[in-house]
C-alpha positions as a printed NumPy array, in Angstrom:
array([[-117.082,  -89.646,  -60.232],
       [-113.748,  -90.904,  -58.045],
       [-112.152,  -93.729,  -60.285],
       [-111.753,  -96.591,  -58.778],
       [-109.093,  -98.121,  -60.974],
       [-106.767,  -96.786,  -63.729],
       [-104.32 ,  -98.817,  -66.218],
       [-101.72 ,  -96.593,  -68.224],
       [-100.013,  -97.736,  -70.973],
       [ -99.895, -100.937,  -70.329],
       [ -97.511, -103.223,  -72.601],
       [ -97.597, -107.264,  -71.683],
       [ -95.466, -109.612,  -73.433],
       [ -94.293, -113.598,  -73.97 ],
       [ -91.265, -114.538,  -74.714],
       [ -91.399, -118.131,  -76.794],
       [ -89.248, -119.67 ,  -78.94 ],
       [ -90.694, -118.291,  -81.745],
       [ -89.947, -114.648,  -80.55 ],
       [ -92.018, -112.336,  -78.566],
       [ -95.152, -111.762,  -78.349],
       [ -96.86 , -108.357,  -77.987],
       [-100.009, -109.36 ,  -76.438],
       [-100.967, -105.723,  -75.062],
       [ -99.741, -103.121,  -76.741],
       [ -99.785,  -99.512,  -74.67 ],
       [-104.088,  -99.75 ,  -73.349],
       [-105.425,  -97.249,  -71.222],
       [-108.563,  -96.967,  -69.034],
       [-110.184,  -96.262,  -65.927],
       [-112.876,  -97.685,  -63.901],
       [-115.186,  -95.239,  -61.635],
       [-116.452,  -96.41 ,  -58.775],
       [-119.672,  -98.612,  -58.78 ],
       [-119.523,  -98.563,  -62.756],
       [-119.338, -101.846,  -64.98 ],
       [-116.794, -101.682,  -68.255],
       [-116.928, -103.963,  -70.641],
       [-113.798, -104.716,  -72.255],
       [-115.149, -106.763,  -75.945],
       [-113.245, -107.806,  -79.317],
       [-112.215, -111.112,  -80.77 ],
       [-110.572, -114.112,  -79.136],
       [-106.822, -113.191,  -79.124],
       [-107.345, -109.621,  -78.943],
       [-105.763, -109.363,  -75.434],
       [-108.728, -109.071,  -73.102],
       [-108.382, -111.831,  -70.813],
       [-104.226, -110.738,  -70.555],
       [-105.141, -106.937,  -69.601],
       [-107.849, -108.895,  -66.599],
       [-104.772, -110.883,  -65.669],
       [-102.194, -108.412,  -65.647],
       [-104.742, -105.975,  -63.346],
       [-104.688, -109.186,  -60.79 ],
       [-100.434, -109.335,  -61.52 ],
       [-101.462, -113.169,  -62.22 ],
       [ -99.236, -113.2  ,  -65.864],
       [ -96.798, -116.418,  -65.388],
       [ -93.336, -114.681,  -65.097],
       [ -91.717, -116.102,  -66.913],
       [ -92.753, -116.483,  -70.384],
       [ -94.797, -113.38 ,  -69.033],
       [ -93.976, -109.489,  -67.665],
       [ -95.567, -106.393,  -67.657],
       [ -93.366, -104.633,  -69.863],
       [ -94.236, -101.063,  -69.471],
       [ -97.038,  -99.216,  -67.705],
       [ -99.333,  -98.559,  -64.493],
       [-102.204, -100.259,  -62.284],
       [-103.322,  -98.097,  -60.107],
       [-105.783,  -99.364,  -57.7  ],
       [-107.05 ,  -96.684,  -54.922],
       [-103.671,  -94.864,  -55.51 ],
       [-101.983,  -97.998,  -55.047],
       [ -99.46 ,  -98.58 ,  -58.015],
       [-100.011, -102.306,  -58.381],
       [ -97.22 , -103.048,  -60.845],
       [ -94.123, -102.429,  -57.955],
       [ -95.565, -104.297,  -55.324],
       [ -94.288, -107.818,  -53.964],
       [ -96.344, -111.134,  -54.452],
       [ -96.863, -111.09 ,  -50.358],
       [ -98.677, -107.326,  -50.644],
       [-100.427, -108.655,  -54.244],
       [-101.77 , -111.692,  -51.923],
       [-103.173, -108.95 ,  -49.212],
       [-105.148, -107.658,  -52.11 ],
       [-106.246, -110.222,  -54.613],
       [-109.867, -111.798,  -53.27 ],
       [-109.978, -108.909,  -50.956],
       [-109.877, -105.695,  -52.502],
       [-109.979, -107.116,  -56.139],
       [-111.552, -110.699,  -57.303],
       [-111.777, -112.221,  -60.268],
       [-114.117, -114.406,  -61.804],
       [-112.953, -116.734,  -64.482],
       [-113.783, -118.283,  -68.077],
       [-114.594, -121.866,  -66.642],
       [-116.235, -122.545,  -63.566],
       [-115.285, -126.198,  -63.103],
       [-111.722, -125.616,  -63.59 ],
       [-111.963, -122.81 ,  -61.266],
       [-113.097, -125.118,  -58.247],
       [-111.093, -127.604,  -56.856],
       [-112.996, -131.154,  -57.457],
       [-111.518, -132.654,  -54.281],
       [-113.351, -130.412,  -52.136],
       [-116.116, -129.54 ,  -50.514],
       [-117.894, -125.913,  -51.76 ],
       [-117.774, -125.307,  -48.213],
       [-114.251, -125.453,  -47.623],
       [-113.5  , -123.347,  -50.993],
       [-115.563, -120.518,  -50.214],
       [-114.683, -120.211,  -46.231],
       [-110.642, -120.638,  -47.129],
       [-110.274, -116.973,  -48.29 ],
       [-112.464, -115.684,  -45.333],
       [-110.152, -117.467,  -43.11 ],
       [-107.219, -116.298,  -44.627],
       [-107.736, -113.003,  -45.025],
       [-110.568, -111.928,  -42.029],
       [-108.847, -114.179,  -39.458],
       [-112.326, -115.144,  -37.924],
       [-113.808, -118.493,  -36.577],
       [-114.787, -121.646,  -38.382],
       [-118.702, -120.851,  -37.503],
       [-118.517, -117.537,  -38.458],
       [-116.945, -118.214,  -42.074],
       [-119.686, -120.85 ,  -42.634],
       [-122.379, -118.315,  -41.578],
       [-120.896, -115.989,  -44.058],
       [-120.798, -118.469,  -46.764],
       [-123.948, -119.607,  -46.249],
       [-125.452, -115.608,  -46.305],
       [-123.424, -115.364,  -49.563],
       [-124.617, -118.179,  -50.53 ],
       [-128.117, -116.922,  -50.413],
       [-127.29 , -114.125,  -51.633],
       [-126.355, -115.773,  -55.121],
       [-129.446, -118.012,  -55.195],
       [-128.394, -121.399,  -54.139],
       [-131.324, -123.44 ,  -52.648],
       [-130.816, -124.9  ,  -49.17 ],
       [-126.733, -123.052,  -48.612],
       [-126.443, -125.294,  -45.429],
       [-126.95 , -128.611,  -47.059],
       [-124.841, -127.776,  -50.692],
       [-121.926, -126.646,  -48.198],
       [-121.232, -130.748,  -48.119],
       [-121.543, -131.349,  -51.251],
       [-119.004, -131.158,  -54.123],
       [-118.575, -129.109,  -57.461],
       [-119.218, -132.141,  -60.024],
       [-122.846, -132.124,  -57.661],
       [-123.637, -128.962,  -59.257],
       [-124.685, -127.802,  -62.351],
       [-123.018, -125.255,  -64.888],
       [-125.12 , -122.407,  -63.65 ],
       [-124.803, -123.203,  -59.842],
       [-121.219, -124.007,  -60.061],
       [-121.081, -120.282,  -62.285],
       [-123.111, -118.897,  -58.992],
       [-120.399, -120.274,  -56.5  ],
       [-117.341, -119.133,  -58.569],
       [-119.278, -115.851,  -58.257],
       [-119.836, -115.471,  -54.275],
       [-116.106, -116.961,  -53.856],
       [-115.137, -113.854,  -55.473],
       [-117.674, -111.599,  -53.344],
       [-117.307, -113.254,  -49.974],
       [-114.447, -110.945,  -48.868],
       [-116.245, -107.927,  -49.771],
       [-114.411, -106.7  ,  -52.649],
       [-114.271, -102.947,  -54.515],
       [-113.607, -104.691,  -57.723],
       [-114.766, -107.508,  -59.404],
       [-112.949, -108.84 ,  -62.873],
       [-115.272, -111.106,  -64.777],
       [-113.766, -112.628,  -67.175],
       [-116.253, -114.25 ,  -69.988],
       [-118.623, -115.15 ,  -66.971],
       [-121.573, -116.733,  -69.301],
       [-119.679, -118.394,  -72.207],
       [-120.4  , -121.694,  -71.167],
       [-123.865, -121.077,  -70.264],
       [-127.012, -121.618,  -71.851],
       [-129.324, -118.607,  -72.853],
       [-131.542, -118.998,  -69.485],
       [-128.78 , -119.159,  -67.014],
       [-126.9  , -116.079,  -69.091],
       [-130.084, -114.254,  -68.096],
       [-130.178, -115.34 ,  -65.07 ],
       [-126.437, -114.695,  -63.947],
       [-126.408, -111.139,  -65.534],
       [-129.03 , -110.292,  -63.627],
       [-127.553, -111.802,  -60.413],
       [-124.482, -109.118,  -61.473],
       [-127.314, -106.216,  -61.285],
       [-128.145, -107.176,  -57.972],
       [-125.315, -107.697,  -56.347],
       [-123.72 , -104.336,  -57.781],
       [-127.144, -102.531,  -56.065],
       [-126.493, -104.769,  -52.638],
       [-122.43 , -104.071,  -52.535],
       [-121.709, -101.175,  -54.664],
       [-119.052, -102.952,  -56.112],
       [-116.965, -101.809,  -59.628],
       [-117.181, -104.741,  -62.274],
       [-114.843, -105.31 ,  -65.318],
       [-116.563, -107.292,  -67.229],
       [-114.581, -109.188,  -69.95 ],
       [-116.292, -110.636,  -72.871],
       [-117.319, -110.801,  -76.741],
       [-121.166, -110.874,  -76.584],
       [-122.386, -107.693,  -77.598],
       [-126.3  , -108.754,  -76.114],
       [-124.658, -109.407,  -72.364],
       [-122.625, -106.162,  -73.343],
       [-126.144, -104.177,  -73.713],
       [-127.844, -105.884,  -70.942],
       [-125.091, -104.81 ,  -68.083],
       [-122.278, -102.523,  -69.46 ],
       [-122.148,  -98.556,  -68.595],
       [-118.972,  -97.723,  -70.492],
       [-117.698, -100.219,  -72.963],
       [-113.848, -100.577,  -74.484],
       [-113.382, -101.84 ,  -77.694],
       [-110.066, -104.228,  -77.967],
       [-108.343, -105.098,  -81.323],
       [-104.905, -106.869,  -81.682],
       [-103.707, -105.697,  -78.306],
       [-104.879, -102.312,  -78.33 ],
       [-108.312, -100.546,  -77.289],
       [-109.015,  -98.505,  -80.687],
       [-112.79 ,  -97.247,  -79.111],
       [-113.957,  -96.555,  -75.892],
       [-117.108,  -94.746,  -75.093],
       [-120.969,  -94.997,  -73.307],
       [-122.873,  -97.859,  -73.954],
       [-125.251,  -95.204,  -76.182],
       [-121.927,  -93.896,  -77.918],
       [-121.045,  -97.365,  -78.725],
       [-124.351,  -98.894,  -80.198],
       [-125.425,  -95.452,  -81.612],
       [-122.714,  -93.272,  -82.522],
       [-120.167,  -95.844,  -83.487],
       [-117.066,  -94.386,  -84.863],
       [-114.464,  -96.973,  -85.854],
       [-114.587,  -99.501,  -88.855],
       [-113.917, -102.346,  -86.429],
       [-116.545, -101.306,  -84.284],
       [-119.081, -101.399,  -86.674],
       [-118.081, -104.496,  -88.26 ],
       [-118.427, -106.166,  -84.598],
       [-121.982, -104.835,  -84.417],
       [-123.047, -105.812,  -88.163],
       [-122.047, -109.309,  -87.7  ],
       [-124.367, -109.738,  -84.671],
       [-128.309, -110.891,  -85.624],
       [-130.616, -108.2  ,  -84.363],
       [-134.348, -108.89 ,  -83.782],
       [-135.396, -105.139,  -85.617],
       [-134.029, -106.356,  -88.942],
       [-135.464, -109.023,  -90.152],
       [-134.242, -111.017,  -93.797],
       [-131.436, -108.951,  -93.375],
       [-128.109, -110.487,  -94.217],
       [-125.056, -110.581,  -91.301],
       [-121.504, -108.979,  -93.023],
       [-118.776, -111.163,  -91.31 ],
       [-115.525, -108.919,  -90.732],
       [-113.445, -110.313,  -93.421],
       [-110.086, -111.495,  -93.194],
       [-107.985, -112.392,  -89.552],
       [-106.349, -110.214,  -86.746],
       [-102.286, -109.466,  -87.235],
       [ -99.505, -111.277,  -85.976],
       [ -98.81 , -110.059,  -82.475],
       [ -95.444, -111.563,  -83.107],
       [ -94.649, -108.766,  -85.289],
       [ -97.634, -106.179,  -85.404],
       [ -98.258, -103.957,  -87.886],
       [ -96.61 , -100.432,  -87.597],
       [ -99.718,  -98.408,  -88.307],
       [-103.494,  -99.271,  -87.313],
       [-103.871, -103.007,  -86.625],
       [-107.023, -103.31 ,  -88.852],
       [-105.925, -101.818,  -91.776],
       [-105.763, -105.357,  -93.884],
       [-109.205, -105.619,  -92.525],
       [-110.494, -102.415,  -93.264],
       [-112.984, -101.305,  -96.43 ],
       [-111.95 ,  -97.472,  -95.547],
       [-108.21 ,  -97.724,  -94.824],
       [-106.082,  -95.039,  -96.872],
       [-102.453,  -95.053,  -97.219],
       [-101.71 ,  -93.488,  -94.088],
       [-103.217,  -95.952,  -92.039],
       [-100.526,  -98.85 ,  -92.868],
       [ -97.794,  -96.793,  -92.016],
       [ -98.554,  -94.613,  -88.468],
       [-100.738,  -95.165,  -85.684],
       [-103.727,  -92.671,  -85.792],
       [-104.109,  -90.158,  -83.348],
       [-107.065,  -90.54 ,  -80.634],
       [-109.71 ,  -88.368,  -81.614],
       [-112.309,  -87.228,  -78.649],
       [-115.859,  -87.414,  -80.092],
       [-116.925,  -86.355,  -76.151],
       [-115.892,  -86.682,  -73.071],
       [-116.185,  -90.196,  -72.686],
       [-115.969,  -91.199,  -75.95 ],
       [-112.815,  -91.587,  -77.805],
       [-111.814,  -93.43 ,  -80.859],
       [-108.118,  -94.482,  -82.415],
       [-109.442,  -93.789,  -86.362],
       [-107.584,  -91.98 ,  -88.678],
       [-111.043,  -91.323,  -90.831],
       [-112.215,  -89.047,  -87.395],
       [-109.019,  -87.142,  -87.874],
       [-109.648,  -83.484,  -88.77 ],
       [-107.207,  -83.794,  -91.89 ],
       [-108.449,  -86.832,  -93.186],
       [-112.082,  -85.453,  -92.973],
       [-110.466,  -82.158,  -94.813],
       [-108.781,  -84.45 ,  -98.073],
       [-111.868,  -86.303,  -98.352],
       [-113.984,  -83.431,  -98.8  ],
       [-111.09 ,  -81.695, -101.164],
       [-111.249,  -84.53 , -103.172],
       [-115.316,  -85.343, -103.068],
       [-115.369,  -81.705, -104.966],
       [-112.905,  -82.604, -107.505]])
């Protein structure tokens, strides 16, 4: 498959008064055309920075891209100017973020929000931006398009205001979409309701999704490929059926224990014990070490090795390292 997208070593960092923060620490992956990644882990894990960083929107300063590449199309995103980012962002790439009402502008019209980017970036008439708003519109399941144009966002509800956010980042056309926690403020019904909206529109457009998030059930429901994120780093990356079924690191697991499952009934959720590391001043070796029931010495003090289970699924774990597997069997027969 022709990828679509691919990020490199990618290092982002604040600089505060406190010191610096290492916020993404050297991720890599790429995005194939028409495919949706998920990109899960904790809050503060760095998910939401790599989905800004992609879209170059990290406030320089405190903010930079330290080290790395975005490349987009063969486009190296991380050397171009603001004006040739602005060519780009809503058109070629969009992004969907956390809140939908802080997303919108409350002064006006949903209308005027959605045909602003046509105009800006298609150069085309008044009437033919509201036709295309109200087709998108449609297209994302908003009753009567030619009536809600007038109205406002604080005349909408959570989920509708979720759909507009979502065809103000398709209305351009784009060959990416970020979506960045798209149903945390939703209710169960609209969830369902929106990631099946995603379904659709990928079938309609074609388009390659990022979808950034830390609900393993809207993970299952849309994901092809899913990258696990811990304290800056993605430590497992793999098919949704690699992930669920052949789960490799600690961390993973952990994520997937603590989640209720429907198959299991009276059994007990095991919460991940302990918090993530400092970013300030990460740990040298694997980041989940403190956190880990199978760490061994070597973990605290070097950063394991990838180890490639498959083709698409690798895993940062010294426990799936060849050696490791070799002492534990030496000493298992002692």
């Amino acid at each position: 498959m022709d990828k679509i997208l691919e990020v490199k070593d990618l290092h982002v960092t604040f600089s505060t008064y406190g010191g610096t923060v290492k916020a993404v620490r050297g991720v890599n992956f790429y995005l194939n055309k028409g495919e949706t990644l998920a990109i899960v882990g904790e809050s503060g894990c760095g998910k939401s920075v790599t989905s800004n960083a992609i879209m170059r929107l990290i406030p320089e300063p405190p903010g930079k891209i330290s080290n790395g590449s975005i490349i987009f199309k063969n486009k190296e995103l991380t050397t171009l100017s603001e004006k040739e980012m602005r060519s780009i962002r809503g058109v070629d790439i969009s992004m969907i973020f956390q809140d939908p009402m802080t997303a919108l502008n409350p002064t006006l019209t949903i209308g005027t929000q959605l045909m602003e980017g046509l105009q800006q970036h298609q150069q085309i008439t008044g009437d033919q931006a509201k036709s295309k708003a109200i087709e998108m519109m449609n297209l994302v399941g908003i009753p009567n398009p030619a009536e809600r144009l007038k109205q406002y966002p604080h005349q909408f509800s959570g989920g509708m205001r979720q759909r507009i956010v979502i065809a103000m980042a398709l209305i351009c056309k784009p060959e990416l979409l970020i979506a960045d926690e798209p149903t945390t403020a939703l209710d169960v019904t609209i969830q369902a309701q929106i990631l099946e909206l995603f379904n659709e529109i990928q079938e309609v457009t074609g388009v390659s999704i990022i979808l950034i998030t830390h609900d393993l059930g809207v993970v299952a429901k849309i994901a092809d490929r899913i990258a696990v994120m811990y304290a800056g780093k993605i430590i497992e990356v793999g098919t949704k059926r690699e992930i669920f079924y052949q789960t490799q690191h600690p961390y993973t697991k952990g994520l997937l224990h603590s989640v209720p499952r429907l198959d299991l009934q009276g059994e007990k959720l095991t919460p991940i014990d302990g918090t993530p590391p400092d970013l300030f001043s990460p740990p040298q070796g694997c980041p989940f070490t403190a956190r880990c029931p199978l760490a061994m010495e070597v973990c605290d003090k070097v950063y394991p090795v990838t180890t490639e289970r498959s083709d698409s699924h690798k895993v940062d774990c010294w426990m799936q390292d060849d050696r490791a597997k070799q002492l534990l069997a030496t000493s298992a027969e002692k």
